[in-house]
N, C-alpha and C positions, 0 to 999 in steps of 0.2 A: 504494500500500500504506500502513496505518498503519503508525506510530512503533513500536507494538508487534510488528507482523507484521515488520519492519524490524530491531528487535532480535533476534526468531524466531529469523529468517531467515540472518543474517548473527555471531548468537553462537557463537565458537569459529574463524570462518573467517577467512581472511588476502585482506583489501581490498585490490587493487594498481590503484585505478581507472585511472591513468595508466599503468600497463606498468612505470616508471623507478623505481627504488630500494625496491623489494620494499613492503610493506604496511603504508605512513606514517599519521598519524592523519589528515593532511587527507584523503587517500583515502575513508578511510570518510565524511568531510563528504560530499564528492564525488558518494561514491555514494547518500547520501542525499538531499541535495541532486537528484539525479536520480529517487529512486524515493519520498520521502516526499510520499503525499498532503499536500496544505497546503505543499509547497516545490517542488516543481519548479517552476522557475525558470531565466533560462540559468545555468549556471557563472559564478561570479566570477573575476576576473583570475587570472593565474597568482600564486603564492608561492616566497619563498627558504622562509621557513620559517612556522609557524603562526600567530607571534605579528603578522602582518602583516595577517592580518584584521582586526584591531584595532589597531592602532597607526595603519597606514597608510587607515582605513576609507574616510575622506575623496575620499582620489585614487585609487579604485575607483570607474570610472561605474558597474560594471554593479553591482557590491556594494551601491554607497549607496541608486543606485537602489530595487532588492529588499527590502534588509536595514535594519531600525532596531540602530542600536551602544545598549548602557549599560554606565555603568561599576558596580560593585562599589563599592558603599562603605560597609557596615562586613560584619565577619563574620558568618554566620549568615543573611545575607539573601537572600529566598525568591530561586530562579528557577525563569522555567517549565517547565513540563515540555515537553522536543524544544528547546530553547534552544539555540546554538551557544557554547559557553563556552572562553572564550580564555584562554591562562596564559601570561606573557612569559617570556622564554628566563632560562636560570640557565648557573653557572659549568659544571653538567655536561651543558646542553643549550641551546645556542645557538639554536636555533630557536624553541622556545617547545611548546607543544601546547594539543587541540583534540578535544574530543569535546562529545556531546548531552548533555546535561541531561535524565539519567532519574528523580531526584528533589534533593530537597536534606534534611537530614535533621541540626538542630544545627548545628555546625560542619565539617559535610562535605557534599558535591558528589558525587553519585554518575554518573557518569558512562559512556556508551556509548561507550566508546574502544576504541582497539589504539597496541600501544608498537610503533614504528618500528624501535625499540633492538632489544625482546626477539622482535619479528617473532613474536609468538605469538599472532594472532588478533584479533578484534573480543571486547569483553569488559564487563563493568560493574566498574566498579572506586570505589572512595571517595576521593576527591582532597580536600585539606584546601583553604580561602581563601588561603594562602599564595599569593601569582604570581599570582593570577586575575586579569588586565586587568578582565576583562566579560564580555558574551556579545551575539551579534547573533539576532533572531527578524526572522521574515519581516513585510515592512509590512503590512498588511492590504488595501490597496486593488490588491495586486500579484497 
């Protein structure tokens, strides 16, 4: 399926790809990751929490393999669109989080996510450069 059909498909619902801990944002990676034409790929390793995608990129065979990491560095800076964009953990979220890069627009991040917290759905939402490690896209030759 496209990116688009993906969004469709999957706005408003609650992703629980793994069954455990109700409808986390790597889930919906997950599930994209499984149904997005241009990614399917195997699964990358398991996670504590989002921000592991990216911190930990390195000591991921099957991650590194598949996926190119960049870092963010200044605000405002394009990403592509269907991009996997990573945000390191804060004082009120120790894990970090993790959705697609639906557009970028200024100094915001529009993003194909769902909140773990608020368990209310897969969703587009405007996340500011603030925390954003980076974001990982598929290698080309995979």
């Amino acid at each position: 399926m496209t990116f688009d059909d993906f969004i469709k498909n999957y706005t408003g619902k609650k992703v629980d790809f793994d069954g455990k801990y109700g409808a986390q944002c790597v889930d919906l990676i997950r599930q994209g990751i499984k149904e997005i034409d241009g990614y399917k790929v195997p699964q990358p390793e398991g996670v504590e929490g989002a921000q592991e995608f990216f911190l930990n990129h390195e000591k991921r065979p099957v991650q590194k393999k598949y996926f190119d990491k960049f870092e963010i560095m200044t605000i405002g800076q394009k990403i592509p669109r269907g991009a996997i964009v990573i945000y390191k953990a804060t004082m009120t979220n120790k894990y970090g989080h993790i959705g697609f890069c639906e557009h970028t627009e200024g100094n915001l991040i529009y993003l194909f996510e769902q909140d773990g917290f608020k368990q209310d759905g897969a969703k587009i939402t405007a996340w500011s450069y603030n925390n954003v490690l980076g974001y990982l896209i598929k290698k080309e030759n995979q």
